[in-house]
VEXNUTI-753852 format. One record per residue (C-alpha): y, x, z. Coordinates in steps of 0.001 Angstrom, whole numbers, plus 524288, in hexadecimal, padded with zeros to 5 digits. Each point is the difference from the previous one (the first is absolute). Layout:
YXZ
...
This chain:
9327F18A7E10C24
7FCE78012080E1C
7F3F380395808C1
7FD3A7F86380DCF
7FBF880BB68048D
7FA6D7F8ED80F41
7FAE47F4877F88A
7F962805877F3A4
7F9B580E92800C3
7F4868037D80739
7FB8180DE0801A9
7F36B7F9E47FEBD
801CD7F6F57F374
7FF84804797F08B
7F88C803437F6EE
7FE8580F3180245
7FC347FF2380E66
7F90B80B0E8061C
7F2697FC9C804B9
7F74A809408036C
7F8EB8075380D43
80D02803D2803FF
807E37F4057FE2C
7F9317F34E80224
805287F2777F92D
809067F8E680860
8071F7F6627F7EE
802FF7F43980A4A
7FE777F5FF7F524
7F6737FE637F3F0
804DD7FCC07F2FF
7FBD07F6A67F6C5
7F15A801937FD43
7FB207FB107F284
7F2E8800BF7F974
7FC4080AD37F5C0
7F9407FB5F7F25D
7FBF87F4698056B
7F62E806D080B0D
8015A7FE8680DCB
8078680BF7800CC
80DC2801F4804CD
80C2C806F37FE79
80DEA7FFD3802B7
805077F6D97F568
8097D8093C7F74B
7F31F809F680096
7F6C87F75E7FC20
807A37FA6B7F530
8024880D4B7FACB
7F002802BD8007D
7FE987F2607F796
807BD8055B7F7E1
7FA3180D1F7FDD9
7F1ED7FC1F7FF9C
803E67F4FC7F539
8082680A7D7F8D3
7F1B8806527FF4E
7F8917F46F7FF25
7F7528078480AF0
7FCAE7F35F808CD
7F21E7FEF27F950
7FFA780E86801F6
8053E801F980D85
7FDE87F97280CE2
80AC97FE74809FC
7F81E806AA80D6D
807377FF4180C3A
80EAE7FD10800BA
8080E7FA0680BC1
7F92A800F980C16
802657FC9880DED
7FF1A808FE80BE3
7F3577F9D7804F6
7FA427FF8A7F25E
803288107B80005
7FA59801D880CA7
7F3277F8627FC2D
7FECF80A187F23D
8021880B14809D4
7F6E57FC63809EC
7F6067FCE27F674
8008880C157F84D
7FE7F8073180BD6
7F2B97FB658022C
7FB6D7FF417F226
805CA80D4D7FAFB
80426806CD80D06
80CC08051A803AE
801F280A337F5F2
7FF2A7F8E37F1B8
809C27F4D180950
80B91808B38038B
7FEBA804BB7F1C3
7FFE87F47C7F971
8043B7F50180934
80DC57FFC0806B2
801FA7FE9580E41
800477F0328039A
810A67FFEB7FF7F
800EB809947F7EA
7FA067FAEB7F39C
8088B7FD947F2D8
7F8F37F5037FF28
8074D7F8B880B58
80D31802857F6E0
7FB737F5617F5BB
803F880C467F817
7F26E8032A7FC61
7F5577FE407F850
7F327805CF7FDB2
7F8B47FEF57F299
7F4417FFF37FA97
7F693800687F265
7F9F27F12A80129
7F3577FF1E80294
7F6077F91080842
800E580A7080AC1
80CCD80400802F9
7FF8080A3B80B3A
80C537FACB80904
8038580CC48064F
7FF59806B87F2A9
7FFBD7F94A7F527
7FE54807667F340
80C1B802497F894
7FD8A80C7F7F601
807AA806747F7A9
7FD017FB537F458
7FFAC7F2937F7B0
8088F7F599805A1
8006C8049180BFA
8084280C1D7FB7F
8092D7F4B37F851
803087FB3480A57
8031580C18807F1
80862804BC7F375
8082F7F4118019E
801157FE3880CE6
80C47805118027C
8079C7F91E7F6F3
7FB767F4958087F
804F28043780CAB
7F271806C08027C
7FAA380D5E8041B
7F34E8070F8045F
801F68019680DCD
7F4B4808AA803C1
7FDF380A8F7F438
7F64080C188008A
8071E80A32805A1
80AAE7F943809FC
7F7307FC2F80A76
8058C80BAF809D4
80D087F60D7FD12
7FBF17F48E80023
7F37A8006D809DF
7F8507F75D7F809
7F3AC8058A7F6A6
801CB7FDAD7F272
7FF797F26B7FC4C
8011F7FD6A7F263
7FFFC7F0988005C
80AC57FD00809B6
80DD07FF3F7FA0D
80D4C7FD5F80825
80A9C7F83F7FABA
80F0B80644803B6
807757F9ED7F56D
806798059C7F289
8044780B107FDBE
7F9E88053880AB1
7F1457FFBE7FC5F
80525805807F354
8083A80CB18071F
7F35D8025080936
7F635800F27F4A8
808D38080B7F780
802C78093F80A14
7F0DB7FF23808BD
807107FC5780BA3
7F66B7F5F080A06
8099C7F70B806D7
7FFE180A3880CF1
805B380A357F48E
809047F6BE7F96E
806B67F9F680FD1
801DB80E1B80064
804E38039E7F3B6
80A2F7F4FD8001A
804BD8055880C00
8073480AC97F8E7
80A2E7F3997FAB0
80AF57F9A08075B
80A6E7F63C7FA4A
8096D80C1B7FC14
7F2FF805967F8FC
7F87A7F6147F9BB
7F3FC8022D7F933
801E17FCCF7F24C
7F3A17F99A7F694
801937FAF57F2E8
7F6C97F8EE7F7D2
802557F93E7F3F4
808047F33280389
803998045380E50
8065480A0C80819
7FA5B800ED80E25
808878061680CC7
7F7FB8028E80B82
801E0803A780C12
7FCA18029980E80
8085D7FC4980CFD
7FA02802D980BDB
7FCFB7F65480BA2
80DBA7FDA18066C
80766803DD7F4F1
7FEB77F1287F973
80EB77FF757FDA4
7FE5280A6A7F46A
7F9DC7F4547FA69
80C1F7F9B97FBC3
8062B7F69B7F4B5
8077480AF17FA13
7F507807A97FE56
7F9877F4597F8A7
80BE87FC507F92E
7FC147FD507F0C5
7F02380238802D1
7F4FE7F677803BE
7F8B28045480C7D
7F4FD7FFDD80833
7FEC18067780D6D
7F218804298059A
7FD1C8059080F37
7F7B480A2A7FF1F
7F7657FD3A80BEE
8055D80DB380652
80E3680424800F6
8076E7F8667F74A
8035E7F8847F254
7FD3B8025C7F2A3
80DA97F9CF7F7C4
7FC147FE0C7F0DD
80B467FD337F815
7FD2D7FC657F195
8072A7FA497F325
7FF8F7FF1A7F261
80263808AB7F52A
């Protein structure tokens, strides 16, 4: 079991990239884009398979409305320019990320909302209650999490946004809620790891290994660390790789 280390890992690539006002998305190539419930809405295809299959666990698609997922650089700018004029610069850097900056370029994200005839795009409502709390109770078991919750916004540098949820894969969505981390809090956290130290998470038919190598240290990624485990290996958009390691019980 062996890594092309040149060929195959991108700082910049994976599903728990590291978008935000400090580090801007910068992945030289765009996966797979595929539509979500049928709506012109996209995703990254392994994320928006996973949100099928949450909101038809639910049965929440006459419920909920798919909002705002993939969206291009130009398309970002045009939300940010516009929401300067119509709601000024103050409600936009709280609720509307800098155009290369946004989540929303990842294919990683999606924003939600309660259907109706009059869904506000820039926020949508999303409460705590009903289905809409169904689906935030089972999002992590999907791959998802709440990226911007009450409280976190010194972290992450977005207001509280109750309807947009980020896709970074299983178990990881299911270690961040558990413990409150946002993604900035969980890079970090994961940091404390290396290949000698794994972090060890165990659910009921799995046991996870993760850990971090730092840019230039790629070659700690190696086959006899892997040896008897399925893997998947995830830039972080910063200063190096996130290495999860998993197999059955």
């Amino acid at each position: 079991m062996r890594i092309n280390i040149a060929g195959e890992l991108s700082i910049h690539s994976g599903d728990l990239i590291l978008v935000n006002q400090k580090y801007p998305y910068a992945e030289e190539k765009q996966a797979e884009l595929v539509h979500v419930g049928g709506k012109y809405i996209l995703m990254k295809k392994l994320a928006a398979g996973q949100l099928n299959d949450l909101m038809e666990k639910i049965s929440s698609w006459d419920s909920i409305e798919p909002v705002s997922g993939w969206r291009s650089f130009a398309e970002q700018q045009k939300i940010w320019d516009d929401s300067i004029q119509e709601n000024g610069a103050e409600f936009t850097q709280k609720y509307v990320a800098v155009p290369g900056h946004s989540e929303h370029q990842t294919g990683l994200a999606i924003d939600l909302g309660v259907k109706s005839p009059d869904i506000d795009f820039i926020c949508p409502d999303f409460p705590y209650d009903g289905i809409c709390q169904e689906f935030r109770k089972r999002a992590a078991g999907f791959g998802f999490t709440e990226r911007y919750p009450k409280g976190k916004e010194l972290v992450t540098g977005i207001g509280h946004e109750p309807w947009h949820f980020r896709y970074v894969g299983i178990p990881h969505a299911e270690i961040m809620t558990k413990n409150g981390f946002v993604l900035e809090e969980y890079i970090e956290f994961l940091k404390e790891f290396s290949c000698e130290n794994n972090f060890v998470y165990e659910t009921e038919k799995f046991v996870f290994e993760i850990y971090f190598v730092p840019l230039g240290r790629e070659s700690e990624i190696s086959s006899v660390n892997l040896r008897n485990f399925e893997y998947s290996v995830s830039g972080n958009n910063a200063d190096g790789f996130i290495v999860t390691m998993w197999r059955s019980k």
